[in-house]
N, C-alpha and C positions, 0 to 999 in steps of 0.2 A: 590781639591775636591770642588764641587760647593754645595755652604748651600745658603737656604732661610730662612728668620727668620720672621715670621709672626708676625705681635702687631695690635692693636685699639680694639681687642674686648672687651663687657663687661657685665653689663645687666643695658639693659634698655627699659624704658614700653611702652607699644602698640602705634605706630604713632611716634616713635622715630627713630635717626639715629643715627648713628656708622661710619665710616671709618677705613676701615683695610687698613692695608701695608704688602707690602710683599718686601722686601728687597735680593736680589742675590749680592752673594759673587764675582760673575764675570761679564767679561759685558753680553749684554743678545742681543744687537742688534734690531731693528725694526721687522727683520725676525722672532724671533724667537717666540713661541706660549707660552703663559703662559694664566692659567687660576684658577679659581677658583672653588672650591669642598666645601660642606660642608658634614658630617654626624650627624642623631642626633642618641640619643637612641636608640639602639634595630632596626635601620636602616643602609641599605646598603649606603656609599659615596655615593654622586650624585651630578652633575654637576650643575653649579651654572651659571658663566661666563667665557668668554673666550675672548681674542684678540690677532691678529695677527698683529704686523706692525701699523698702527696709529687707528686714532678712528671711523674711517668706517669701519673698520676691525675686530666689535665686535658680538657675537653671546651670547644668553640667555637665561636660563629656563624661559617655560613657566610662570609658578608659579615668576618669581622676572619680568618681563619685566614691561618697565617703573614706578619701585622702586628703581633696584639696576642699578648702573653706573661701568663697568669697565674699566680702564685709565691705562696709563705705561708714566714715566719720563724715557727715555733711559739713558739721563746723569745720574741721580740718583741710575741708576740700578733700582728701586721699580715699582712696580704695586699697584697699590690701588684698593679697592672696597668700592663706595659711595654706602649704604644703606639707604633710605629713608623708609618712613611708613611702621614700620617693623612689623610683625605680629608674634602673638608665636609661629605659626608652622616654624617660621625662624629659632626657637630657634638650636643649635646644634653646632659642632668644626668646624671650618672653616678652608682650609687647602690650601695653595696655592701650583699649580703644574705650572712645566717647560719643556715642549717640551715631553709632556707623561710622562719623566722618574725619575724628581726629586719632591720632596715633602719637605713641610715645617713640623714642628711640631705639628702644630696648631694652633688656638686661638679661646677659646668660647664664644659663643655669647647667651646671654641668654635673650627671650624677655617675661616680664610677663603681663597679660591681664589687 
């Protein structure tokens, strides 16, 4: 059974960064598509970032482009997401997905003003 197990998040203030991980229980391969989801309060999931294969292969919300960075170590199995200048509407659970179908637990990130 394939688990992701999401860490780095936490709270911190306005113009700060964070680094998430997302970690796969098996390998993941270059092909395959993992990305990133946050929801906050009383909102619907919405997509964050996303890549396929190496780092020209990255797509991103409006709202994060040129703030957030997302990367994959294949050996390590992990994806990361560098967060830069985070603002409070970032604030919300972060939730890493793989190929559409698998999902992490979460981890929340809480940004205060």
């Amino acid at each position: 059974q394939v688990q992701l197990v999401e860490s780095g998040g936490g709270l911190v203030q306005a113009g700060g960064s964070l680094r998430l991980s997302c970690t796969v229980s098996s390998r993941t391969g270059r092909s395959y598509a993992m990305g990133w989801f946050r929801q906050a309060p009383g909102k619907e999931r919405e997509f964050v970032a996303g890549i396929v294969g190496g780092p020209s292969s990255t797509k991103y919300a409006d709202s994060v482009k040129g703030r957030f960075t997302i990367s994959r170590d294949i050996y390590k199995n992990t994806v990361y997401l560098q967060m830069n200048n985070l603002k409070p509407e970032d604030t919300g659970t972060y939730y890493c997905n793989m190929g559409g179908h698998y999902w992490g637990q979460g981890t929340q990130v809480t940004v205060s003003s």
